[in-house]
Each structure stands twice: as C-alpha cells, then as structure tokens.
DRENMAR-57325 format. One record per residue (C-alpha): residue number from 1; residue in one letter; x, y, z. Coordinates in Angstrom, 2 decimals, decimal comma. Example, Ala and Ser with C-alpha at 12.3 -4.5 7.8 and 13.67 -1.06 7.14 Angstrom:
2
+-----+--------+---------+---------+---------+
! num ! residu !      c1 !      c2 !      c3 !
+-----+--------+---------+---------+---------+
!   1 !      A !   12,30 !   -4,50 !    7,80 !
!   2 !      S !   13,67 !   -1,06 !    7,14 !
+-----+--------+---------+---------+---------+
***
This chain:
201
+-----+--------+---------+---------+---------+
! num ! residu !      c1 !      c2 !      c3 !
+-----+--------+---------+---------+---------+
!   1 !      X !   24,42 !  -34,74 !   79,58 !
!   2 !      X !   25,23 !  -31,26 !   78,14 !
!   3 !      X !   24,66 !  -31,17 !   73,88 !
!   4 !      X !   25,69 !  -28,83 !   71,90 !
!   5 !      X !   23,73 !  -27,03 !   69,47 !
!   6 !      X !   25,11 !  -28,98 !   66,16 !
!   7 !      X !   24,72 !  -32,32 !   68,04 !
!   8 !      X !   20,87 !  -31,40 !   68,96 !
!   9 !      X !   20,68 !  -30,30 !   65,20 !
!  10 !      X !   22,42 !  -33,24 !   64,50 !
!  11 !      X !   19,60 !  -35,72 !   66,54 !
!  12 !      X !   16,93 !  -33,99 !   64,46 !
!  13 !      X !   18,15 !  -33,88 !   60,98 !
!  14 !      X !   18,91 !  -37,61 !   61,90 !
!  15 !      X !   15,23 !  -37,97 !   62,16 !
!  16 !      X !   14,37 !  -36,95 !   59,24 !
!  17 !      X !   16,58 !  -38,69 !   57,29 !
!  18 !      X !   15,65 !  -41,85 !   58,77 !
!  19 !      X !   12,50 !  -41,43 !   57,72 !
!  20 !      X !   12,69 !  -40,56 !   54,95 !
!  21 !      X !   15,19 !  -43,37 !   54,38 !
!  22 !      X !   12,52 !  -45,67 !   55,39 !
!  23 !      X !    9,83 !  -44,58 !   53,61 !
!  24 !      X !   11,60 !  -45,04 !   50,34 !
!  25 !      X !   13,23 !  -48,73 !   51,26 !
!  26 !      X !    9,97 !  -49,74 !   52,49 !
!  27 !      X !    7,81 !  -48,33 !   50,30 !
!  28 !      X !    9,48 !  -49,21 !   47,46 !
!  29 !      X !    9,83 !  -52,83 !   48,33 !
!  30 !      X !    5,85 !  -53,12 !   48,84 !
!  31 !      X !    4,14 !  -53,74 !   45,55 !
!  32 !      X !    0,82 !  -52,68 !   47,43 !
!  33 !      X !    2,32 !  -49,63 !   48,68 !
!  34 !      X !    1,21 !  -46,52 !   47,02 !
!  35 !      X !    3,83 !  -42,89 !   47,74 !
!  36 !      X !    0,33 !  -40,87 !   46,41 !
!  37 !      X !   -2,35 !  -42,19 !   47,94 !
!  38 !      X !   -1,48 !  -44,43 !   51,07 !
!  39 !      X !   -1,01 !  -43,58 !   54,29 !
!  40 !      X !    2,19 !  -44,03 !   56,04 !
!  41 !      X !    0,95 !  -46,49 !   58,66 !
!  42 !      X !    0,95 !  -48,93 !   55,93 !
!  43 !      X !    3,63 !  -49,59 !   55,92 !
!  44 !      X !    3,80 !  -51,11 !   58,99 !
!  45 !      X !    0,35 !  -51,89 !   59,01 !
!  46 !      X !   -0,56 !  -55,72 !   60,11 !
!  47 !      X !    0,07 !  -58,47 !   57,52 !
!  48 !      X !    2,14 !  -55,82 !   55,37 !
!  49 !      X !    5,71 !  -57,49 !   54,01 !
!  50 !      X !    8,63 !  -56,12 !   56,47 !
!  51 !      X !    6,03 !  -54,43 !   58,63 !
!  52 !      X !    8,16 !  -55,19 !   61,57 !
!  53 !      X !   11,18 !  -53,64 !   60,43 !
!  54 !      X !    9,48 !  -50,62 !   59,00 !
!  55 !      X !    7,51 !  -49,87 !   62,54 !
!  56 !      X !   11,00 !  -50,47 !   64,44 !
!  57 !      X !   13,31 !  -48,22 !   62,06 !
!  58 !      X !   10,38 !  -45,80 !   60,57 !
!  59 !      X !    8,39 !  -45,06 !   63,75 !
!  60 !      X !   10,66 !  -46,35 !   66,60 !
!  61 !      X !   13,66 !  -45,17 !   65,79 !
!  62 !      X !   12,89 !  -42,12 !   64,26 !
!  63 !      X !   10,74 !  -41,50 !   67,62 !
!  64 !      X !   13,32 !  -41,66 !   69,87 !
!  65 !      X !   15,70 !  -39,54 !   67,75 !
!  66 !      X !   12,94 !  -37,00 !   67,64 !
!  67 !      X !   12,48 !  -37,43 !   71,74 !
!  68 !      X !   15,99 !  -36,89 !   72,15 !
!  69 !      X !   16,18 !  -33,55 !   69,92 !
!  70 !      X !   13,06 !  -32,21 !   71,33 !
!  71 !      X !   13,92 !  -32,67 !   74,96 !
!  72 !      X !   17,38 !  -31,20 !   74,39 !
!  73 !      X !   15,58 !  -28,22 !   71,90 !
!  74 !      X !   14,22 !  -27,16 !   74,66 !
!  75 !      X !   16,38 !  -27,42 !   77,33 !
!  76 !      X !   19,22 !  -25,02 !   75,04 !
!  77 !      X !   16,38 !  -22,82 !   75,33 !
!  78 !      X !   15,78 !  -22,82 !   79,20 !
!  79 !      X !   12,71 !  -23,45 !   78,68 !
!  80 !      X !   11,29 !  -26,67 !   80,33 !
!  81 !      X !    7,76 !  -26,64 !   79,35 !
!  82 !      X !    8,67 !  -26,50 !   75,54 !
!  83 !      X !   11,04 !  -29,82 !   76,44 !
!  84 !      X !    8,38 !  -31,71 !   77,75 !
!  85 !      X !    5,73 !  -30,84 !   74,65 !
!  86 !      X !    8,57 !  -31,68 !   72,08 !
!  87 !      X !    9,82 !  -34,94 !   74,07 !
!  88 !      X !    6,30 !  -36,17 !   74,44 !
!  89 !      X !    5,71 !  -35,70 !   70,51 !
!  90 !      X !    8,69 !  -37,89 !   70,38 !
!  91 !      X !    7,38 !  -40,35 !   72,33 !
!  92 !      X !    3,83 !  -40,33 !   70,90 !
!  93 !      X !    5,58 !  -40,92 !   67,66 !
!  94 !      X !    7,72 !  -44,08 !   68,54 !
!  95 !      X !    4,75 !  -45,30 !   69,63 !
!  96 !      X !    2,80 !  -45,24 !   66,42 !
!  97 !      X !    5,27 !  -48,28 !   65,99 !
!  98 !      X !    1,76 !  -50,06 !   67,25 !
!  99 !      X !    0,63 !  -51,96 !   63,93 !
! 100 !      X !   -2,57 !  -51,00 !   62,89 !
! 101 !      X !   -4,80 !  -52,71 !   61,03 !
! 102 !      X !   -5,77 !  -51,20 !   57,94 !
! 103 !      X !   -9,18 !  -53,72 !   57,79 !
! 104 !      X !  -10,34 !  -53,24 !   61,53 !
! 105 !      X !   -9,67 !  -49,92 !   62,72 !
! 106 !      X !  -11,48 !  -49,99 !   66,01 !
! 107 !      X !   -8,96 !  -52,76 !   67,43 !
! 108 !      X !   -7,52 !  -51,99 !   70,04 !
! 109 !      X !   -4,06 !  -51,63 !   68,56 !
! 110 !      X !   -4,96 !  -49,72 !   66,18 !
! 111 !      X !   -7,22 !  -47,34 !   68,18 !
! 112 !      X !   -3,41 !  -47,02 !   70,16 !
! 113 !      X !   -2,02 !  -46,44 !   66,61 !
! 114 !      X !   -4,04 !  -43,33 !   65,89 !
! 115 !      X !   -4,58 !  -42,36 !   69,48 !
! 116 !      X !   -0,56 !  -42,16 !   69,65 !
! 117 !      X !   -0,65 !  -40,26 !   66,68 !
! 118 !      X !   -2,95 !  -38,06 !   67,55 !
! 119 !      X !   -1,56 !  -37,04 !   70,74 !
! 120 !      X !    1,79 !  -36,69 !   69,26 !
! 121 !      X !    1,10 !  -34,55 !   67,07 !
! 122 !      X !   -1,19 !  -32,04 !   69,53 !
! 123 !      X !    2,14 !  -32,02 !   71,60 !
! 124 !      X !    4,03 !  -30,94 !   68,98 !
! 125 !      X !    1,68 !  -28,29 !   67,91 !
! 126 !      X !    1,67 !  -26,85 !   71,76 !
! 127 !      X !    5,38 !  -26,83 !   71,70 !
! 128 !      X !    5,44 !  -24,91 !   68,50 !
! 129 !      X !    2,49 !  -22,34 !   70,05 !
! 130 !      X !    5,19 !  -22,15 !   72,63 !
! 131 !      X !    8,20 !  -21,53 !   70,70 !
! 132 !      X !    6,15 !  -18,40 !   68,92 !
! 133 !      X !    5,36 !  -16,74 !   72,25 !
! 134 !      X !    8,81 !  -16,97 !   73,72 !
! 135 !      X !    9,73 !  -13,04 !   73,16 !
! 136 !      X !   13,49 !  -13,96 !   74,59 !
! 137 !      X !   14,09 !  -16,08 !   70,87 !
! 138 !      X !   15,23 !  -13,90 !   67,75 !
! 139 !      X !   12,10 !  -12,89 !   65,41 !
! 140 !      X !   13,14 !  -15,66 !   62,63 !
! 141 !      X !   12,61 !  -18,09 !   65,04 !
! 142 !      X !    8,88 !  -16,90 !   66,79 !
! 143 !      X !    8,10 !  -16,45 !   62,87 !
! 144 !      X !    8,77 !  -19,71 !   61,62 !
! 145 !      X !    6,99 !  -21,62 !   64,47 !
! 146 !      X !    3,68 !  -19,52 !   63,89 !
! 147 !      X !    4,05 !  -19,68 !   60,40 !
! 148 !      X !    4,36 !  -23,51 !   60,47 !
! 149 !      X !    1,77 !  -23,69 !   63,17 !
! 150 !      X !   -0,71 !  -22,00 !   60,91 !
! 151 !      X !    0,03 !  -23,60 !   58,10 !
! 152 !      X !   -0,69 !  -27,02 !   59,60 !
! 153 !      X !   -4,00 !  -25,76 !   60,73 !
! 154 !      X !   -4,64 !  -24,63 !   57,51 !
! 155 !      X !   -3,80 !  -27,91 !   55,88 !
! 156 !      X !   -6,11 !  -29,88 !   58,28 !
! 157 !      X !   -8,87 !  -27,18 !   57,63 !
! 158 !      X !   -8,62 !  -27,87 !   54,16 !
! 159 !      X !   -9,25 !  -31,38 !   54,70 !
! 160 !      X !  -12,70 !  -30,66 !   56,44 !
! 161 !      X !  -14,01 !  -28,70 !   53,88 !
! 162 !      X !  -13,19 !  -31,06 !   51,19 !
! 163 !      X !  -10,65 !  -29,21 !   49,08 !
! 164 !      X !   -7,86 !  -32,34 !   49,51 !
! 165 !      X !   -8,36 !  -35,79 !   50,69 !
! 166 !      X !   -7,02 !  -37,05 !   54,13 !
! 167 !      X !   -4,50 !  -38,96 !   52,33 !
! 168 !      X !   -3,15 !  -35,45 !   50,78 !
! 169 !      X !   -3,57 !  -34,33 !   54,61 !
! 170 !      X !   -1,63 !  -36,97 !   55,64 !
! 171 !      X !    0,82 !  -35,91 !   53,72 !
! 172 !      X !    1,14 !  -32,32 !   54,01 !
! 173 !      X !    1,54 !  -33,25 !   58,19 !
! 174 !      X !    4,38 !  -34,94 !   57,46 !
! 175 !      X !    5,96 !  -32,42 !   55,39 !
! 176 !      X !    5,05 !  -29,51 !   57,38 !
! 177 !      X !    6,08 !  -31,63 !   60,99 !
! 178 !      X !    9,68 !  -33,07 !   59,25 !
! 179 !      X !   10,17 !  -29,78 !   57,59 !
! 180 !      X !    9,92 !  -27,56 !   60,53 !
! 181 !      X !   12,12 !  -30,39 !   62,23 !
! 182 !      X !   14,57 !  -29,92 !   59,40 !
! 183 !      X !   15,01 !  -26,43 !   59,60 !
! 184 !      X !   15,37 !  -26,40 !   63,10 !
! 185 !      X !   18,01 !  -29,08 !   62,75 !
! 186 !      X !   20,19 !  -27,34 !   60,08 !
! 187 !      X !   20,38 !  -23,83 !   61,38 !
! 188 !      X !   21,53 !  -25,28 !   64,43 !
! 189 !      X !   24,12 !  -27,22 !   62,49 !
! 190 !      X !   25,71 !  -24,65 !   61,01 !
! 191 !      X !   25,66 !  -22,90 !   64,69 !
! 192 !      X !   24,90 !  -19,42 !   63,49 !
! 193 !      X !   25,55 !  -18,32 !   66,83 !
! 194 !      X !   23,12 !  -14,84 !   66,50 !
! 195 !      X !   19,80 !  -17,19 !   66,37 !
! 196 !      X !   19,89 !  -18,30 !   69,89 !
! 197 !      X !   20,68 !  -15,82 !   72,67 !
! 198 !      X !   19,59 !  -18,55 !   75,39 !
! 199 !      X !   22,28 !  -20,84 !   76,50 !
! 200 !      X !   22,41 !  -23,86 !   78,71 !
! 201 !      X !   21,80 !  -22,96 !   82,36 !
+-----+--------+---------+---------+---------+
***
C-alpha cells in the first residue's frame, strides 16, 4: 500500500491526539491519578479504575498508529533501516499496554512493561540518530532530529544528576517523543513539497 505524505502525517498526528485524548479522559476520571507527579503507566496500571480501556486506547492504539506512521516515515524516505527503528518503537509502545503493577515491580508483567518501554524508546532514538545523518534530507529536517535527539539525552542526564525527578523525566520523554512526532506529522500535512526530495521508489 502506497501513502501519501498527508496520510503518513495524518497516522502520526493521529497518535498524538489519541493520546493525549486519553490521558485527559483517563486521568481525569481517576481520583488517584495525579497529571504532576504520576507516571503514565498508571493509568493502566493493575487494579487502577478503567485500566483496561486506558492500556487498549492509550498504549495499544496509539502504538499501532505510531507503527504504521513510522514504517511508512521511512519508507517515503527510501530508507529501510529508519522504517524498521521507527516501526519497532511502535511496536514496543503498544506493548507497554502490559499492566504493570505499581506495588510489585519485578513481576513479570511489569518487568515486560518497562522492558517494552525501554526498548521502544532506544528504537526510536536510533531512528532519529538516523534521520540526522541522512545528508539526502533538507537541513530543517537533519536539524530537528539531532536537536530532539539531544535534547532527550539531556533531559535523561538531568535526571541522573538530580536536577528533576524521574517523574519530571517521565514527562519531558513524552513531550519531547510526541512532539517530534507532531512536527513530523504536520509538516507533512500541509505537504510543503520542498522538505522531502525522496519519493516513493
């Protein structure tokens, strides 16, 4: 199946809506929930209300949309190796959709909770690496993947040394990962045909 560029921009702003959609039904509905200082996975976390729901639409869904945008990302670029990093960060996503639980963390579903996570995320990071090296894409484009690349390192730096807590972390991944995604999504949208000089082969 050929996409178009709006329709790939269309998969990933669709993915960040969602989620964001989610977070603020969800989050809103829990009494427990805090938007400041609780992670995400709580959401969905085991013995939460409509934790269910919340891992199928927030985590799920959202995955898939994000698989489908970052597998066809790539592919408008000709570049398969890029595909495979952003589908797989997809993937690792939707399956974050594991329920931890937020009082024994070395279950075994929740261990596949962070372990999805984690790997998700270090997929997406190599795609982005590769997105800045690819000398074929217009500057804007290298630029905004190594900026947001270096600002995510930055963020989780921070976190080590103490200057924010993992919470704030937490946080700041999402923003910088669904912001990036965002960006991506919209200029691609609005099809400014001068920031892609790759086309389908």
């Amino acid at each position: 199946m050929k996409l178009t560029e709006k329709n790939i921009g269309i998969f990933g702003l669709l993915s960040v809506l969602t989620l964001i959609t989610a977070l603020l039904i969800f989050g809103v509905s829990n009494s427990g929930f805090s938007f400041w200082e609780d992670f995400i996975s709580k959401l969905g976390a085991k013995g939460e209300p409509n934790a269910l729901w919340f891992n199928l639409i927030g985590f799920a869904v959202v995955g898939i949309l994000l698989f489908i945008f970052g597998l066809s990302y790539g592919k408008l670029l000709n570049d398969k190796l890029l595909s495979i990093l952003l589908a797989l960060f997809g993937l690792g996503f939707a399956f974050t959709a594991i329920p931890i639980d937020m009082e024994f963390s070395r279950t075994s579903v929740s261990k596949a909770h962070i372990v999805a996570i984690c790997l998700g995320l270090a997929f997406w990071f190599f795609g982005l690496s590769r997105l800045g090296y690819n000398q074929k894409l217009k500057r804007r484009i290298r630029n905004r993947a190594n900026f947001t690349a270096v600002i995510l390192v930055l963020s989780m730096i921070g976190s080590v040394f103490g200057f924010w807590s993992m919470s704030t972390t937490h946080r700041l991944v999402f923003m910088i990962v669904f912001g990036w995604t965002a960006m991506t999504s919209i200029e691609l949208i609005t099809n400014k045909k001068t920031a892609y000089n790759i086309g389908y082969k």
